[in-house]
SEFI-491794 format. One line per 8 residues: number of its first residue (from 1); their letters; for each residue x, y negated, z negated of C-alpha. Coordinates in Angstrom, 3 decimals, decimal comma, always signed. Layout:
N
NUM = a = X/Y/Z; ...
! end
This chain:
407
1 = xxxxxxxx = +0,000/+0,000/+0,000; +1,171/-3,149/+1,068; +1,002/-6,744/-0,228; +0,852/-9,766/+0,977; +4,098/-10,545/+0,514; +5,298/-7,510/+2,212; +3,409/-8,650/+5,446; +4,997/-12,034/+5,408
9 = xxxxxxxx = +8,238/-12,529/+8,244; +10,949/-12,957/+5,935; +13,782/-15,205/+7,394; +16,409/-13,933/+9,376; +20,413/-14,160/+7,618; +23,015/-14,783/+9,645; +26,356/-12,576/+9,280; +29,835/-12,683/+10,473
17 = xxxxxxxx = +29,718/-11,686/+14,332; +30,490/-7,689/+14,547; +29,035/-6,855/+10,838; +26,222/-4,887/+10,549; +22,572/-6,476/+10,631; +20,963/-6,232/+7,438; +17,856/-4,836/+6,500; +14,844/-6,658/+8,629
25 = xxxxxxxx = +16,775/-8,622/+10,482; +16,193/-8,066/+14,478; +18,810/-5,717/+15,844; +19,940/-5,574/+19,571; +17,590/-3,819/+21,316; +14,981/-3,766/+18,963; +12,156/-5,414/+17,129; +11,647/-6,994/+13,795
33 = xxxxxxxx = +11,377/-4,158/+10,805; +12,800/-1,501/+13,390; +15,702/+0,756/+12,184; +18,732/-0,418/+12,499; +20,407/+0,393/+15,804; +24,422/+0,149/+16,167; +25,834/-1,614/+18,771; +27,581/-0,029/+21,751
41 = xxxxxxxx = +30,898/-1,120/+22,695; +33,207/-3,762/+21,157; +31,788/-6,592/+18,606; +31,641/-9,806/+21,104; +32,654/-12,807/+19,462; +29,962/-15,857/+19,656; +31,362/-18,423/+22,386; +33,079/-21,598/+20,573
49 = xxxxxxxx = +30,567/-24,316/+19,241; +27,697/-21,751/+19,510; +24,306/-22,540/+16,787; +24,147/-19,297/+14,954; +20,113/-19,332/+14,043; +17,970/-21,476/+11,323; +20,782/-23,903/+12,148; +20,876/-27,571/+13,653
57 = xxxxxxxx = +22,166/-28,715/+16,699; +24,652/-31,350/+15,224; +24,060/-35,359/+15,204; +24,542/-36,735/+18,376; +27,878/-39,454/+18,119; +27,078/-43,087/+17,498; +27,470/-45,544/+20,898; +30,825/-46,020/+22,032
65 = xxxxxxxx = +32,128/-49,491/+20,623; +30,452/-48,895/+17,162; +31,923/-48,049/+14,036; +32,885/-44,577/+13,899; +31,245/-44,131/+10,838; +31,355/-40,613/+8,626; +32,521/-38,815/+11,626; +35,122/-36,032/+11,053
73 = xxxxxxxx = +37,440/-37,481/+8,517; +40,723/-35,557/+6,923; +40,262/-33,264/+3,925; +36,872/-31,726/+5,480; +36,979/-28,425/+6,648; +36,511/-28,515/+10,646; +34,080/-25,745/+11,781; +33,810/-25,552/+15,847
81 = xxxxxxxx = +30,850/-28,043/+17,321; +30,593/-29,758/+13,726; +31,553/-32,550/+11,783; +31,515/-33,000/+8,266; +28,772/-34,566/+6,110; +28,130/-38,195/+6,984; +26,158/-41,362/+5,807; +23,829/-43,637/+7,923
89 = xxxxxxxx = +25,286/-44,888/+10,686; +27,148/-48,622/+9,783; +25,735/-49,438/+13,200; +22,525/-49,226/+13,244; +22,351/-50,725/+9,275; +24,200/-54,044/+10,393; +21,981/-56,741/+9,390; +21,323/-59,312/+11,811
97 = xxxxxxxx = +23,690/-61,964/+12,198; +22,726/-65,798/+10,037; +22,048/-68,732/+12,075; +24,208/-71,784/+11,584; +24,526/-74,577/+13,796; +25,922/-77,017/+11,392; +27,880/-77,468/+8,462; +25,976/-74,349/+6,043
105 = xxxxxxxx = +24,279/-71,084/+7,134; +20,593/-71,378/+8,007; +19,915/-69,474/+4,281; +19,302/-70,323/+0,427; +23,434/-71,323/+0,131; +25,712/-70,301/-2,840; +27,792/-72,238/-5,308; +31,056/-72,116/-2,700
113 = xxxxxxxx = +28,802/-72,967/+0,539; +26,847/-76,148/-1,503; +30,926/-77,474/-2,238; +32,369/-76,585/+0,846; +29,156/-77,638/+2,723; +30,073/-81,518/+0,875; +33,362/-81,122/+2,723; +32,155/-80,348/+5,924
121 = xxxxxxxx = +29,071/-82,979/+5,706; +31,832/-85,953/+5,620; +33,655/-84,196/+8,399; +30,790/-84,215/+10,557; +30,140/-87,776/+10,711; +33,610/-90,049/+8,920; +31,948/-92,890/+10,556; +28,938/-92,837/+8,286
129 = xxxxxxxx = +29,891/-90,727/+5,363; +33,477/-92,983/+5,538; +32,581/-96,064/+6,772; +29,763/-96,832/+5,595; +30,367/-96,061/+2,180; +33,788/-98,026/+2,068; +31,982/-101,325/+2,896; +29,377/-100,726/+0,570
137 = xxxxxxxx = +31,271/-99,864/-2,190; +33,950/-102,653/-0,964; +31,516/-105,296/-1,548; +30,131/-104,688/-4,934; +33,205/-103,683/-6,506; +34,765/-107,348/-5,116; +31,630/-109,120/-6,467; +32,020/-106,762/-9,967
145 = xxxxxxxx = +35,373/-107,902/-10,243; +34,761/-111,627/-9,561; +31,754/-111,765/-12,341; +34,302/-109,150/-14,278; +37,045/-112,076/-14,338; +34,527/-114,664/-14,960; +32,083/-113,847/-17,135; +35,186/-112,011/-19,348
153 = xxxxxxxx = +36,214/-115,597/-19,844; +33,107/-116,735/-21,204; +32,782/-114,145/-23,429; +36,459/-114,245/-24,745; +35,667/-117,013/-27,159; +32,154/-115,786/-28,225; +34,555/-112,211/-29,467; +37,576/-114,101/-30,842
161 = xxxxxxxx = +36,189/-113,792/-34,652; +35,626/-110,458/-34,224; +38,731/-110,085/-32,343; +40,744/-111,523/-35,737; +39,400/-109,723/-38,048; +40,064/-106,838/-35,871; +43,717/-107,599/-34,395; +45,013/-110,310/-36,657
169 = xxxxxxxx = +48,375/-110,861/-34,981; +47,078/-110,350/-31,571; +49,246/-107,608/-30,867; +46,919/-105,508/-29,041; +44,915/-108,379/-27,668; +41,836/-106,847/-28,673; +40,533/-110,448/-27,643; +41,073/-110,258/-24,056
177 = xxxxxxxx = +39,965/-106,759/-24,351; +36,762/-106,991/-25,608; +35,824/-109,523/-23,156; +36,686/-107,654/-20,192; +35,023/-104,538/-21,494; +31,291/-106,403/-21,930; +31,791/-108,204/-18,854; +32,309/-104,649/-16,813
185 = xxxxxxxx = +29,273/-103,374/-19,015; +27,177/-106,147/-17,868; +28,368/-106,299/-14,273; +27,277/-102,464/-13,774; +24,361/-102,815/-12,317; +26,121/-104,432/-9,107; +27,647/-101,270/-8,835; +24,924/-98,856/-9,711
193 = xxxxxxxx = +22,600/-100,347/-7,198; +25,099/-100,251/-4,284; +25,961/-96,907/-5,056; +22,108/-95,667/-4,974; +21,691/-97,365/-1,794; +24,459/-95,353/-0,264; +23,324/-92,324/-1,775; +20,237/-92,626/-0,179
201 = xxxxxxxx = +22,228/-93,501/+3,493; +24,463/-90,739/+2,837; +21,888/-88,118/+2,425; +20,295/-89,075/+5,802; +23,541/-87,884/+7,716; +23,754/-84,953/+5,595; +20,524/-83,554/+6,714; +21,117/-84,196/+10,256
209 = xxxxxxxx = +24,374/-82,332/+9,879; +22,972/-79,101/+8,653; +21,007/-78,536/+12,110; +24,591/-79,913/+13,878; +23,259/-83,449/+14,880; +24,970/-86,510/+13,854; +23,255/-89,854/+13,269; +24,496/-93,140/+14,074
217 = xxxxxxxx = +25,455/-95,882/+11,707; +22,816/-98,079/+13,307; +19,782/-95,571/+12,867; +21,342/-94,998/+9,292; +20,803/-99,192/+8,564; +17,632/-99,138/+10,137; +15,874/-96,639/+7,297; +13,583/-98,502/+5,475
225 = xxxxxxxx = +12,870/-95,652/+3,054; +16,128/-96,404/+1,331; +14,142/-99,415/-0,339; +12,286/-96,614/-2,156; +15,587/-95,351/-3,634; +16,456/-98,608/-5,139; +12,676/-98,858/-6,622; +12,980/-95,376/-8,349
233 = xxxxxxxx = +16,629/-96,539/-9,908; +15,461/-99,332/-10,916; +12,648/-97,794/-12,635; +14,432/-95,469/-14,396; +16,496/-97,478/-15,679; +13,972/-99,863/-17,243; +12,728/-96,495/-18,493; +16,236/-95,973/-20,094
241 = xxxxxxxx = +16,361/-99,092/-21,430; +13,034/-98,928/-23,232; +13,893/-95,454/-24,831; +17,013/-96,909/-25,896; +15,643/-100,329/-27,147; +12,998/-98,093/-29,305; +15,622/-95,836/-30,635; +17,860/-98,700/-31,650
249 = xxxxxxxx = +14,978/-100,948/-33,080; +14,303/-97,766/-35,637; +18,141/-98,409/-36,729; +18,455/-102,034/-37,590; +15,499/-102,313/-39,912; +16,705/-99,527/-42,327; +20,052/-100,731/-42,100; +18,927/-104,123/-42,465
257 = xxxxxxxx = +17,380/-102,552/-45,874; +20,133/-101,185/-47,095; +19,119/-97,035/-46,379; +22,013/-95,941/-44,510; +20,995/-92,739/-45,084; +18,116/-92,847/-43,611; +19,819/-94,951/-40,866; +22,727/-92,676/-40,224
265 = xxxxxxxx = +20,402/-89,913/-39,994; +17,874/-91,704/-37,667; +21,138/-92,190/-35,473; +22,048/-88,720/-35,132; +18,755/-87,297/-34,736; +17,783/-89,828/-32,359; +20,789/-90,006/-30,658; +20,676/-86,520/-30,040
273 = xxxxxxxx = +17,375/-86,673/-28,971; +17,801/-89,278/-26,409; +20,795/-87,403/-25,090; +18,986/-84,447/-24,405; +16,261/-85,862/-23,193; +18,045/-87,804/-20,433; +19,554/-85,183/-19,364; +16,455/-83,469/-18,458
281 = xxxxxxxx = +14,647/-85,986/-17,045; +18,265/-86,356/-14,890; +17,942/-83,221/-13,861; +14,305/-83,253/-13,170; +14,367/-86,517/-11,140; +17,617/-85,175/-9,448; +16,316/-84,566/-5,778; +14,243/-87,529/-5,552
289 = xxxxxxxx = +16,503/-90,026/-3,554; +16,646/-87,076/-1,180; +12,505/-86,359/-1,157; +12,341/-90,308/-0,620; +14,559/-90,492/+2,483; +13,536/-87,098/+4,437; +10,003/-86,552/+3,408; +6,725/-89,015/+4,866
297 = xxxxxxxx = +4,306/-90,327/+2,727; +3,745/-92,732/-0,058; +6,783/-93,619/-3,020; +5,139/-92,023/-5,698; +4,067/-88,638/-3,646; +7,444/-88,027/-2,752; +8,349/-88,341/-6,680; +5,946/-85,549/-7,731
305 = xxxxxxxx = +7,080/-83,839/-4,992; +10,844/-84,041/-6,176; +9,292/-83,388/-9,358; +7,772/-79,935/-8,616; +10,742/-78,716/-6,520; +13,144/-78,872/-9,227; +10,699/-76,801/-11,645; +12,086/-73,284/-12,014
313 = xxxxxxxx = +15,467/-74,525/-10,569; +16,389/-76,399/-13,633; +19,358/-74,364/-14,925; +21,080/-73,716/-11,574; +20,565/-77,368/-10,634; +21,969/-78,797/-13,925; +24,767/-76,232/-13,572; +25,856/-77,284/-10,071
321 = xxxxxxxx = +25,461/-81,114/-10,358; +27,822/-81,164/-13,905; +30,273/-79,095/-12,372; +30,792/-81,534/-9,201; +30,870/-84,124/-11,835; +33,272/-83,325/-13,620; +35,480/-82,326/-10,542; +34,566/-86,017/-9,344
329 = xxxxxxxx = +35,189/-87,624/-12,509; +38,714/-85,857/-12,034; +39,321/-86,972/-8,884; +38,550/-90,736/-10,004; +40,668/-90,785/-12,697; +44,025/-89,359/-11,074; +43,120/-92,748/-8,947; +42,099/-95,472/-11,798
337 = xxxxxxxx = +44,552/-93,916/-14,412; +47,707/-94,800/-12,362; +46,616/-98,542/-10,930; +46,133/-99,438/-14,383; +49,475/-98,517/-15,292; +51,167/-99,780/-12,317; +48,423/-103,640/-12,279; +49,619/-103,696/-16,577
345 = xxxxxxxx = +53,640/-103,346/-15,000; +53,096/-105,752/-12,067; +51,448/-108,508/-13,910; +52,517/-108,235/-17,233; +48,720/-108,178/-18,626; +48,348/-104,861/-20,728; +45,120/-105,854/-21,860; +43,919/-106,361/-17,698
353 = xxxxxxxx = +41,903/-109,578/-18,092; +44,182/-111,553/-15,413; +42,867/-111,698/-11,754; +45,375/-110,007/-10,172; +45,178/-107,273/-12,557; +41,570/-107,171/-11,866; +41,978/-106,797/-8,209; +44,493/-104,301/-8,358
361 = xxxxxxxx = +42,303/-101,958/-10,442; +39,440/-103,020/-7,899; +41,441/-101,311/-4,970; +41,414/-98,050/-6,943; +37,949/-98,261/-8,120; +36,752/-98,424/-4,004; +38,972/-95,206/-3,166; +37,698/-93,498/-6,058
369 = xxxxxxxx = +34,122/-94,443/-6,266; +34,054/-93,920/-2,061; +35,018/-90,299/-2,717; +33,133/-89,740/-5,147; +29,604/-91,269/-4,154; +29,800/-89,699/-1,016; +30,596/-86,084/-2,169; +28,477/-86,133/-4,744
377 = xxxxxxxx = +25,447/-87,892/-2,282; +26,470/-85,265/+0,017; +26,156/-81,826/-2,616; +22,726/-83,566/-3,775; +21,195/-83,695/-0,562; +22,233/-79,500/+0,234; +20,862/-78,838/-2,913; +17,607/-80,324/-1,856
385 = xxxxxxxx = +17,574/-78,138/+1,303; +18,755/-75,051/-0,480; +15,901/-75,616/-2,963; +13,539/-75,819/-0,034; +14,628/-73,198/+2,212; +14,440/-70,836/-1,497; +10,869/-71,642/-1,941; +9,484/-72,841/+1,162
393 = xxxxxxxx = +11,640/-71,442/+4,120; +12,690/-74,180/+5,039; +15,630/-72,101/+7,263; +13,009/-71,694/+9,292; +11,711/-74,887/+10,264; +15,679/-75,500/+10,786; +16,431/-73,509/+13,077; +13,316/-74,755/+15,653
401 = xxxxxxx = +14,809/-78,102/+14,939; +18,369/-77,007/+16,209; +17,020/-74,845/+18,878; +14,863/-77,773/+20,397; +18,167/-80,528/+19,764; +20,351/-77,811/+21,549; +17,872/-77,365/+24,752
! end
């Protein structure tokens, strides 16, 4: 009696040519299940690369010109008409190669493509990102250090009882000192608002790059939108003043009545405070120049849209934009360090309140504050694109653009 199991074809084994078949496997001349039956003659060798049965016929070999891929190798044991084990083919898993007409990859960019991307931005375009930004930053520094020289005279005197109780022999000429030092504090605004205006200029050229277009200095001049870069600075820094003017007014009146305690403490706490919170409302605010100079609509629409595009990003942002800083603040005071030096040896004024000393400070100010506004305008406006082409695709739009400038 039979079973099932004993009716089912059981799988033939394959043996060393020559050897004996085993029990129900076909025999020459014979069917499945029948008696074994010996061969006549000689055992006949199986010609080279021959499939012995239940196997494969052997992957076919990749394309000529492609990478040759886990195809026989040494160390694996060669048998006739096969090749060792091998992975996917590398040529049919290369990914498709990134678009990039201009100075970054069509692509949310990394840390080294956002610096190296400020490199290649000023390359692009040295008329604008060079140019421009030299006579900007020319002319306020020369009308900083004209008000810097003059109004540090008029303060001088107002200083000079503070001065001697400070510095009673005048040795350090904390005098002269003092007096420059308020007069560069209140001339920084000059500075500040040229250097926004650029930034906003600068950022123009830098999105033009990315699709490998250049813009001209004229178009650049002609951008009215840069007048809503100015408004937002200047907005934010009334804001700044009025959290400052609040902290401070909570100072004087317990110092005035004699709780330093509660003073000193009110000056940490809120110091801290106020540190921490402009930082975050830097870093929040961070790509609005750029959303005011590349986006349509109204001033404060492009604001919330700034506003929204840095939400989630806030770490990686903050990260990136203190790190070029401080790598610009380097930069700017390998510059200013040394013309001090050599303006207090040329002129004799340690202190730096004469006019020559003054203007030979000024020089190094324009180098260094040319470098460094322009980089920095430059990394600000990729990391509005990366942000965009992250959350948006943005890559894609950018790549119509270039196709359609290219045709």
């Amino acid at each position: 009696m039979t079973t099932p199991h004993d009716d089912a074809p059981r799988p033939p084994t394959w043996a060393a040519p020559g050897a004996p078949p085993t029990e129900g496997t076909p025999s020459a001349g014979g069917p499945a299940g029948a008696p074994p039956v010996a061969p006549s003659g000689p055992p006949v060798a199986p010609p080279v690369g021959a499939v012995p049965p239940g196997w494969s016929q052997p992957p076919a070999a990749p394309p000529v010109g492609y990478p040759q891929q886990g195809y026989p190798q040494a160390g694996y044991p060669q048998v006739p008409g096969y090749g060792p084990p091998r992975s996917y083919p590398a040529w049919a898993a290369a990914p498709p190669p990134v678009l990039q007409p201009g100075i970054v990859p069509l692509r949310p960019l990394g840390l080294g493509e956002i610096l190296d991307g400020g490199f290649r931005a000023i390359r692009a375009n040295p008329r604008v990102m060079f140019g421009l930004a030299a006579l900007v930053v020319t002319a306020a520094v020369a009308v900083q250090a004209v008000l810097t020289w003059y109004v540090g005279g008029l303060i001088a005197p107002q200083v000079a009882d503070l001065a001697g109780s400070l510095d009673p022999s005048g040795l350090y000429d904390v005098e002269g000192t003092l007096g420059t030092s308020l007069a560069d504090i209140l001339t920084l605004p000059v500075v500040s608002v040229a250097t926004t205006v650029l930034s906003g200029l600068v950022i123009l050229s830098v999105s033009r790059s990315v699709i490998g277009r250049t813009i001209g200095l004229k178009e650049v001049l002609r951008s009215w939108r840069v007048w809503y870069v100015l408004g937002f600075t200047v907005l934010s820094g009334l804001a700044q003043l009025v959290v400052l003017a609040v902290w401070i007014g909570a100072i004087v009146p317990l110092a005035v009545n004699d709780s330093a305690g509660a003073a000193v403490a009110v000056a940490l706490i809120g110091g801290l405070a106020v540190a921490v919170a402009a930082v975050w409302y830097s870093v929040r605010t961070l790509l609005a120049p750029a959303a005011l100079m590349l986006e349509g609509g109204g001033f404060w629409a492009a604001v919330a849209r700034a506003w929204r595009l840095t939400r989630g990003s806030f770490w990686r942002l903050l990260g990136i934009y203190l790190l070029v800083s401080i790598l610009v603040s380097i930069v700017v005071s390998i510059i200013s360090a040394p013309a001090t030096v050599i303006a207090g040896l040329a002129t004799g004024d340690a202190s730096g309140t004469s006019f020559a000393s003054i203007a030979i400070v000024s020089v190094a100010d324009v180098i260094g504050l040319t470098l460094s506004t322009t980089y920095l305008s430059a990394v600000v406006g990729l990391l509005y694109i990366d942000v965009r082409m992250r959350r948006e695709g943005l890559d894609i739009a950018l790549a119509r653009a270039a196709g359609e400038s290219a045709a």
